[in-house]
C-alpha positions in Angstrom: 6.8 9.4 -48.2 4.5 7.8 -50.9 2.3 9.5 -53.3 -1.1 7.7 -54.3 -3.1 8.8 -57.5 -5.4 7.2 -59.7 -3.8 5.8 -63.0 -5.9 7.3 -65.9 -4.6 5.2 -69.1 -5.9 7.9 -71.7 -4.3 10.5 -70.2 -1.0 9.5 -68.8 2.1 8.1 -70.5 3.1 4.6 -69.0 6.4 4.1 -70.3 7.8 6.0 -67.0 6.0 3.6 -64.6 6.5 -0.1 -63.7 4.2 -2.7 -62.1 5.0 -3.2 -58.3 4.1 -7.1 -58.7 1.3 -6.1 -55.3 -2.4 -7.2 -56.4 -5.7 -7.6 -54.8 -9.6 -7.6 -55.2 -11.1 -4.1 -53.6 -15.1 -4.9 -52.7 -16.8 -2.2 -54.5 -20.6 -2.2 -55.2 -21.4 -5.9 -54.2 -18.4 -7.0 -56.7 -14.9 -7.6 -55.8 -12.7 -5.1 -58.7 -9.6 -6.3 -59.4 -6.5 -3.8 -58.8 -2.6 -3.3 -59.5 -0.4 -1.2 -58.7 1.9 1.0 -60.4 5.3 3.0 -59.4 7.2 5.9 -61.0 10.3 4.5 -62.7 12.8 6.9 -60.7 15.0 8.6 -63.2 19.4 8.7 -62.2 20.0 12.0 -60.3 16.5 13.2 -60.0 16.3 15.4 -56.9 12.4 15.2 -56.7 12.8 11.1 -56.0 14.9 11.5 -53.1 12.4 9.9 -50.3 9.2 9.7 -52.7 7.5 6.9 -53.6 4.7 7.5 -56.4 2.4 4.9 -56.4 -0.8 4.7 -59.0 -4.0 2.8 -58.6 -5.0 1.1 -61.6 -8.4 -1.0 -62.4 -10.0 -2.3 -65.5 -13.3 0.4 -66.1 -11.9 2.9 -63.9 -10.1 6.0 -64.3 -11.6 6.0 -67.9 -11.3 10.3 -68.2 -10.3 11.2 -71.6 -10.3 14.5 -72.9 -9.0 17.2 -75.6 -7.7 19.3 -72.4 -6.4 16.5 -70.6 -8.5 16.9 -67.4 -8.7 13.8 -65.0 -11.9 15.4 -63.9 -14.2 15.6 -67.1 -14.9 11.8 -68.2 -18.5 13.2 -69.9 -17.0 17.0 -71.0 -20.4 17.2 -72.6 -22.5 16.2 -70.4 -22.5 17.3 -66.6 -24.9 15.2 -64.7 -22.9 12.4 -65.9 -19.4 13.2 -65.5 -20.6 14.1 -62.1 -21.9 10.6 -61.4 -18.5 9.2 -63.1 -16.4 11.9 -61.2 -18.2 10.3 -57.5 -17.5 6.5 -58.2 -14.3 6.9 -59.3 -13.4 8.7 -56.8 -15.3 6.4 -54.0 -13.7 3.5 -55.6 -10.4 5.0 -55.3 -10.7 5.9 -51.6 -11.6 2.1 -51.1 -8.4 1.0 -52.9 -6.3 2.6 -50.7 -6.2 1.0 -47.5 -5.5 -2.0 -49.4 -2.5 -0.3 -51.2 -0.9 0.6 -47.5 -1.2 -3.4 -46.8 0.3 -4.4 -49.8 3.5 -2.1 -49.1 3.3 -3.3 -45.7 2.6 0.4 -44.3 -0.4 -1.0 -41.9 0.7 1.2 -39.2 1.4 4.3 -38.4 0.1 6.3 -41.6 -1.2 9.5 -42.0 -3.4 10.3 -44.9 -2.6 13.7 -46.6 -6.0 14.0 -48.3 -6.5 16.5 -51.3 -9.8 17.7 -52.2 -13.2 16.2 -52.0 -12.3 13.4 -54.1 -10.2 11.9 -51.6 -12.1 13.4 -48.5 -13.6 9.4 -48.1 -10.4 8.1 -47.4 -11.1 9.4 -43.6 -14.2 7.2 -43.9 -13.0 4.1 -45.8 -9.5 4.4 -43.2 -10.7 4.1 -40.7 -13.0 1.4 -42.2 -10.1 -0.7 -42.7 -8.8 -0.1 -39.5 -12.0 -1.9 -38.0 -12.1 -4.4 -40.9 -8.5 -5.4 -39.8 -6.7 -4.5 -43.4 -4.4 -1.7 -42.0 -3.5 -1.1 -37.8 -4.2 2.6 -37.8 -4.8 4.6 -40.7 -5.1 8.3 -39.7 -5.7 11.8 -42.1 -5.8 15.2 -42.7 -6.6 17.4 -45.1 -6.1 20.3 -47.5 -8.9 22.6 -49.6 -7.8 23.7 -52.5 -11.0 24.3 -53.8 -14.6 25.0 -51.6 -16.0 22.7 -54.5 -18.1 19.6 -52.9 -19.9 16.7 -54.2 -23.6 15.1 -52.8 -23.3 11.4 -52.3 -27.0 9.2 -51.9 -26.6 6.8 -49.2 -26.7 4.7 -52.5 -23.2 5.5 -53.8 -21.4 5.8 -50.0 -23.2 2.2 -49.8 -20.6 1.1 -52.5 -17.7 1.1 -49.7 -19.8 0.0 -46.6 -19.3 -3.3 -45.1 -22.9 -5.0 -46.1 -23.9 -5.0 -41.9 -23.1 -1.1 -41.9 -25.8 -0.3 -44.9 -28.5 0.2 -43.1 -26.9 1.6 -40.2 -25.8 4.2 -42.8 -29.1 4.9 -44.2 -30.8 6.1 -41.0 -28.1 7.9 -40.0 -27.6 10.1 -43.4 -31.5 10.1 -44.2 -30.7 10.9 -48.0 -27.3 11.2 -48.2 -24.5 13.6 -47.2 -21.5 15.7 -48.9 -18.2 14.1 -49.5 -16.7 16.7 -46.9 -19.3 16.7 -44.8 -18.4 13.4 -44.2 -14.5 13.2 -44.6 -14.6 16.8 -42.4 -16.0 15.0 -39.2 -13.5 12.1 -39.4 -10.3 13.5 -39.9 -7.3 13.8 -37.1 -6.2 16.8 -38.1 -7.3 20.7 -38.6 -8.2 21.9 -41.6 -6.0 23.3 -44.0 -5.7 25.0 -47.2 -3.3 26.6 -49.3 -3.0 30.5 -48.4 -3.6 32.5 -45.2 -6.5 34.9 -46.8 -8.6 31.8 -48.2 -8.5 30.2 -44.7 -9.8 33.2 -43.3 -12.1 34.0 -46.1 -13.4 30.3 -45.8 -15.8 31.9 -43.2 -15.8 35.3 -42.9 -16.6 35.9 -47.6 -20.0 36.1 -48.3 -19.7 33.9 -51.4 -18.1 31.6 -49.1 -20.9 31.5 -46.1 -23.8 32.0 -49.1 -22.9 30.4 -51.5 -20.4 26.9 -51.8 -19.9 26.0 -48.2 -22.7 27.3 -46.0 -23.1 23.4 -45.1 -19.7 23.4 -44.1 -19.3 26.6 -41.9 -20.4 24.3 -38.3 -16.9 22.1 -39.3 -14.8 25.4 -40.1 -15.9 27.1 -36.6 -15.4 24.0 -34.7 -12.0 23.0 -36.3 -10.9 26.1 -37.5 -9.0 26.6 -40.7 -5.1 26.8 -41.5 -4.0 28.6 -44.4 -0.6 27.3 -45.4 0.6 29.0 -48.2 1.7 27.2 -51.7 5.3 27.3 -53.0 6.3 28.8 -56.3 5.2 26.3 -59.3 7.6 27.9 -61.8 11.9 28.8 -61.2 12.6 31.8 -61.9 13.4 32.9 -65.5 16.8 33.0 -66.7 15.9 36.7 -68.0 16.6 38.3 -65.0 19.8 36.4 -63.6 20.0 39.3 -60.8 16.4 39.1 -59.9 15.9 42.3 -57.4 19.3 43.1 -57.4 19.3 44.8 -61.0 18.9 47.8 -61.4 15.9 49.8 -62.8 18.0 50.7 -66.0 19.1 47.2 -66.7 15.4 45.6 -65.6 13.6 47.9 -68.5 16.8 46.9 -71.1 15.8 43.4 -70.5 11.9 44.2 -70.7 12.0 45.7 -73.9 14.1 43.4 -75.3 11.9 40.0 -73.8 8.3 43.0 -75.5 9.8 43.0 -79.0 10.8 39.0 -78.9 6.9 38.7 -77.9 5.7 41.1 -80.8 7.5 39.3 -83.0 6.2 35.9 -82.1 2.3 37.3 -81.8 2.8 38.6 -85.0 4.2 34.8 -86.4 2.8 32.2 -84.5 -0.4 31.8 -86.1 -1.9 28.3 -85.2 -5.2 27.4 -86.6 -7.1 27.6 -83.3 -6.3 30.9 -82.6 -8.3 33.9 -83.4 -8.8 38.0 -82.9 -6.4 40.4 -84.4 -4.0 42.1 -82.7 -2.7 45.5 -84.4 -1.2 49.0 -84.2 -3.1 52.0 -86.1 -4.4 49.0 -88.4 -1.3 47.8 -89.2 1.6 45.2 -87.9 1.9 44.8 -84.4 5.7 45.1 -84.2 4.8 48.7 -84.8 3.5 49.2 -81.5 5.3 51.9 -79.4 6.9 50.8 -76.4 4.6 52.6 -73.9 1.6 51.0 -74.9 0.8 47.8 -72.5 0.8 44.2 -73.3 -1.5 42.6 -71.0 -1.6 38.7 -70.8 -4.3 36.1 -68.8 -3.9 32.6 -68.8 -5.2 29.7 -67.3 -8.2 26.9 -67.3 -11.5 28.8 -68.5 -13.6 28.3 -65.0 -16.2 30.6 -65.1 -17.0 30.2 -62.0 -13.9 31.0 -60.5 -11.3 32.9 -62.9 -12.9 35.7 -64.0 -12.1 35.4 -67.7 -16.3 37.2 -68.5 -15.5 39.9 -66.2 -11.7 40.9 -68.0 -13.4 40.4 -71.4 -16.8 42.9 -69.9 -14.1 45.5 -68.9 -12.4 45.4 -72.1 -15.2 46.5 -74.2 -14.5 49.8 -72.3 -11.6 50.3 -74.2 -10.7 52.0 -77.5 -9.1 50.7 -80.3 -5.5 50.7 -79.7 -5.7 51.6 -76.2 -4.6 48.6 -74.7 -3.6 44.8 -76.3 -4.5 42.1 -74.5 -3.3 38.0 -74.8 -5.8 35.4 -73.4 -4.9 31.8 -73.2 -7.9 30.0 -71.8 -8.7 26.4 -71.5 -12.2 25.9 -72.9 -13.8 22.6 -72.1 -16.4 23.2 -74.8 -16.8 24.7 -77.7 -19.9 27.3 -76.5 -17.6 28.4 -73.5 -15.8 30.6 -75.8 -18.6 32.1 -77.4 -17.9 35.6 -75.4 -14.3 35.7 -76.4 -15.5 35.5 -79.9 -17.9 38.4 -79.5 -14.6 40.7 -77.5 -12.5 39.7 -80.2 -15.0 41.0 -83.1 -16.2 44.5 -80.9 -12.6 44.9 -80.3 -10.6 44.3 -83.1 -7.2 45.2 -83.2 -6.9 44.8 -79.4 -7.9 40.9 -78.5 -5.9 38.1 -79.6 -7.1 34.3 -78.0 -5.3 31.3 -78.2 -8.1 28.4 -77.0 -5.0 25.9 -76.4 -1.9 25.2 -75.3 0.7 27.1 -76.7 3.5 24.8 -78.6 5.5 27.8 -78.9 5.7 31.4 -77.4 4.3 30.8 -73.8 7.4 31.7 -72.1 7.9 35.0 -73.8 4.3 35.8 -73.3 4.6 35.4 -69.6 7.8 37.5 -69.5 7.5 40.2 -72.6 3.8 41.2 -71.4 3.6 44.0 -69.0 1.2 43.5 -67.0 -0.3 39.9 -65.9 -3.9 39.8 -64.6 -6.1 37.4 -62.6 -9.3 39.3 -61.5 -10.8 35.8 -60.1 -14.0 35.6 -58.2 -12.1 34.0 -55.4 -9.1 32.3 -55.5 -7.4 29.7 -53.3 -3.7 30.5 -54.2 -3.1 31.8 -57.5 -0.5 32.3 -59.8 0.7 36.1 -59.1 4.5 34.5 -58.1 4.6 33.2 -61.5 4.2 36.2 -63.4 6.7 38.0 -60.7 9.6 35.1 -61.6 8.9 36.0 -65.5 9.6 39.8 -64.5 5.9 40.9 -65.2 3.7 42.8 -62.9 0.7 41.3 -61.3 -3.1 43.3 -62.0 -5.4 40.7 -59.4 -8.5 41.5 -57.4 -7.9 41.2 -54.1 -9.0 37.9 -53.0 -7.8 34.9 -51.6 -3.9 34.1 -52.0 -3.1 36.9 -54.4 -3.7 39.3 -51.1 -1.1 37.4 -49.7 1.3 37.6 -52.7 1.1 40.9 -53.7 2.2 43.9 -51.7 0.0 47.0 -53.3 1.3 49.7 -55.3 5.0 47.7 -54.1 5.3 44.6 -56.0 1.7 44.3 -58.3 -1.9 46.2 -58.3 -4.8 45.0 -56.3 -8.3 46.1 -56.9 -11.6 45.5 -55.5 -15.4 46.7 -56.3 -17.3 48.6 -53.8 -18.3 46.0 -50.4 -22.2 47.0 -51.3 -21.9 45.8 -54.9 -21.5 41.8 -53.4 -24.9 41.4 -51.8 -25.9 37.7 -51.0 -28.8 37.6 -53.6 -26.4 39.0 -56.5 -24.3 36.6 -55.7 -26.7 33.6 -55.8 -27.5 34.9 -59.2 -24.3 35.7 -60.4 -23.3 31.7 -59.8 -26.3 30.6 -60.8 -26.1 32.0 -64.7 -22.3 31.4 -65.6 -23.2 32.6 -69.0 -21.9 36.4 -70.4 -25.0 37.8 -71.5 -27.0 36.9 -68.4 -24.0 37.8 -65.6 -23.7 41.5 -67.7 -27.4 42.0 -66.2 -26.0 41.2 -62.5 -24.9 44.4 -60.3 -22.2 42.5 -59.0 -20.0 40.9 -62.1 -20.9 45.0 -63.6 -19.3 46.3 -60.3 -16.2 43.5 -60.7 -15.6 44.9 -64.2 -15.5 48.8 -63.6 -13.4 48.2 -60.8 -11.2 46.3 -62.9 -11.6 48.6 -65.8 -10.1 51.6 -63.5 -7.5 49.8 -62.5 -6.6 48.6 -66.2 -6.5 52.9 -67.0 -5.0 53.1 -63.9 -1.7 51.0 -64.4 -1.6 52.0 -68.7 -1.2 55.6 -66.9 1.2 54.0 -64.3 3.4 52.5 -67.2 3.5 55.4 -69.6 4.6 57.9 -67.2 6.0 56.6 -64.4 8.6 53.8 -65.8 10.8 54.2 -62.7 7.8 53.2 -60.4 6.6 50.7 -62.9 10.3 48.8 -63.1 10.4 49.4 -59.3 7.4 47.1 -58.9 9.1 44.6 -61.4 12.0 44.9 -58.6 9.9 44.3 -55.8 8.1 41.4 -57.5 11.1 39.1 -57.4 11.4 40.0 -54.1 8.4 38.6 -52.8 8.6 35.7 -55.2 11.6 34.7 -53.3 9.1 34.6 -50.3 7.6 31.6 -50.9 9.7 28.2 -50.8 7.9 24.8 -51.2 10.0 23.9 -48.0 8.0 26.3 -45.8 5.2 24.6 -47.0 6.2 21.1 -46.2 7.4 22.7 -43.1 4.1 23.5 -42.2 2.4 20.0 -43.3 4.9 18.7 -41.4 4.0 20.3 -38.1 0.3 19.1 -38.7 1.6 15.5 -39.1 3.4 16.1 -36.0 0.4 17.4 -34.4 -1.7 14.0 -34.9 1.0 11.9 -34.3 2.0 13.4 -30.9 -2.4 14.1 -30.2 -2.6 9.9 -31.1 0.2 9.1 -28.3 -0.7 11.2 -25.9 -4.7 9.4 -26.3 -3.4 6.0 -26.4 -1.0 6.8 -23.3 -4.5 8.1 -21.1 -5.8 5.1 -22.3 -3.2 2.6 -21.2 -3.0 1.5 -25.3 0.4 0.7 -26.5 
């Protein structure tokens, strides 16, 4: 198996990889772009080597990202119409190298693509490009949606990997141009997949789906269908717990208090420059807080169109001083994207601590001395609720996506969800249209999102303080499901869609009398 990405030389340490001595010129926009490439020094012992290959594109003027967040995506953080323009030719250029990559390693034949994303979706184009072209045998490719986001391509910039005869050919047939799925959708060999049961279904039956980021896409969901297969866990699980479900309730709330008062102690301590909003108890030190009150915890990047950080920080303003104490660990982009959080952390002092970074120390005991873990995203592919189980902490989510397939309600997390009326197609347009606080508050969906979530915030404080069995029963259950989910299920699954092509390619070539 080999792994292809994109070399980014801001962003990636190169002392681990070593140049495969395999060069060549890749026609891109009229010129001919010199490219190397790179492979993953494999490290004595290292399990994860065992049959992988990882392989990295590199080019002078390409893959140029460079960020304080390091984000392969943002190569103009400041300026969106640009990075979008940078985003689209790195990736088209990168979908050209390819093909020429499999020659080099001498894997002309017989290859299937596993394409990730709409910045790879062109790879079912420029594949089968090379196939005609001669430069690979058979080249063919599925691929996996993590994310419904797309990108517009002119016919100018899908002209940068067309043979010169195919321009025009190109240009009447797209008229102005054409999504990067739209086009790598109707070329692929395989069915769709992405990475949970609940998103594949929600793909075309959630209105923010249909309405709003793939309504040009629903004709290549109904005609292919959709396969959800779901992730793996992206964390082990901690060392806290070494008897996972098997401990008892008794032993499971010794070893949460004892992972709470670490925590309080580090929040109280780790005071890095970035970080603001106080956290306090009766207006003095936190490690006075009494062990009933929750610690509530959300991390991740800050996507506002996607994670849900506005509507957690809308629902907290509900709460009274010392009512709750909440950690966020968000992953601005800019500077302006945390002007909300500022304005949460002032109206509720005492309750709101954020750390705008990553954290150099204290994120493990966050993620396993916090009671509760939340994730009320606006939709969400996966998720991260397993996580948060293997660290011993219940999940809060709204029930979208893959967290309605990882958590079992009221057994191993809390689900929640605003009334069905509340997500009507032109709130929702709105909604995605004004990802800023103060204009979303005005929106009768993200208010609805945010009292939903608010209930179920007084909901589980209640749960905790009064019923500790039920509350470490869930913490039980948790690693039970965790255990669920294996990364060898998933590749399992891939595996029986490889299988699928290669057996559909025979059987064609067979009925065709091609050997």
């Amino acid at each position: 198996m080999q792994l292809f990405s994109p070399f980014y030389p801001h962003l990636m340490n190169s002392e681990r990889l070593q140049k495969t001595g395999h060069e060549w010129l890749v026609p891109f926009a009229d010129n001919l772009i010199k490219t190397e490439l790179y492979q993953t020094i494999a490290e004595k012992g290292d399990p994860a080597q065992d049959g992988l290959h990882e392989y990295y594109v590199k080019a002078d003027g390409f893959f140029n990202a460079q960020n304080a967040i390091g984000d392969p995506y943002l190569y103009f953080p400041d300026q969106p119409v640009e990075n979008q323009k940078a985003l689209v030719d790195n990736s088209l250029f990168f979908c050209q190298a390819v093909p020429y990559a499999l020659r080099a390693l001498g894997l002309e034949e017989g290859s299937v693509l596993h394409l990730q994303e709409w910045q790879t979706a062109l790879l079912a184009l420029t594949g089968k490009q090379a196939m005609l072209s001669g430069i690979v045998k058979s080249c063919l490719s599925m691929i996996t949606m993590h994310n419904p986001y797309d990108a517009f391509l002119s016919c100018a910039a899908i002209q940068k990997v067309m043979p010169r005869e195919k321009v025009d050919h190109v240009s009447r047939f797209l008229y102005s141009g054409a999504t990067a799925y739209q086009i790598g959708l109707s070329l692929i060999d395989a069915p769709i997949t992405t990475v949970s049961d609940t998103f594949a279904h929600e793909f075309t039956q959630e209105a923010l789906q249909t309405v709003h980021f793939t309504p040009h896409l629903q004709s290549y969901f109904n005609k292919n269908g959709v396969r959800g297969v779901n992730n793996g866990p992206f964390i082990p699980f901690s060392s806290q717990f070494p008897k996972r479900e098997n401990h008892t309730l008794a032993e499971l709330q010794e070893i949460k208090l004892k992972n709470r008062h670490r925590l309080l102690q580090i929040l109280d301590t780790y005071q890095p420059v970035e970080r603001f909003g106080e956290l306090s108890w009766r207006g003095g030190p936190l490690t006075d807080l009494p062990d009933d009150v929750p610690i509530l915890v959300m991390s991740g990047r800050l996507d506002l169109m996607q994670k849900g950080f506005d509507v957690l920080l809308c629902a907290l303003e509900k709460f009274s001083r010392d009512d709750i104490k909440v950690v966020l660990t968000p992953m601005p982009v800019r500077a302006a994207d945390l002007d909300y959080f500022y304005e949460v952390a002032c109206k509720c002092r005492g309750n709101v601590t954020v750390f705008p970074m990553r954290m150099k120390e204290g994120f493990a005991e966050l993620q396993a001395g916090s009671t509760f873990g939340l994730m009320p995203s606006i939709y969400e592919p996966f998720g991260a609720a397993i996580e948060y189980m293997a660290n011993g902490t219940v999940t809060i989510a709204r029930a979208t996506g893959g967290l309605i397939d990882q958590i079992e309600p009221n057994v191993s997390g809390l689900l929640y969800r605003e009334p069905a009326d509340a997500a009507v197609s032109e709130r929702i347009k709105t909604f995605m249209s004004a990802p800023i606080a103060a204009l979303r508050k005005q929106n009768g969906w993200f208010t609805a999102m945010a009292d939903s979530l608010a209930d179920c915030l007084i909901q589980a404080g209640a749960l905790y303080r009064n019923q500790p069995d039920r509350y470490y029963a869930m913490v039980q259950k948790g690693f039970l499901q965790a255990g669920r989910f294996s990364w060898s299920k998933t590749a399992e699954s891939y595996a029986s869609v490889v299988r699928q092509v290669a057996e559909f390619t025979t059987d064609f070539h067979s009925e065709k009398g091609v050997h």
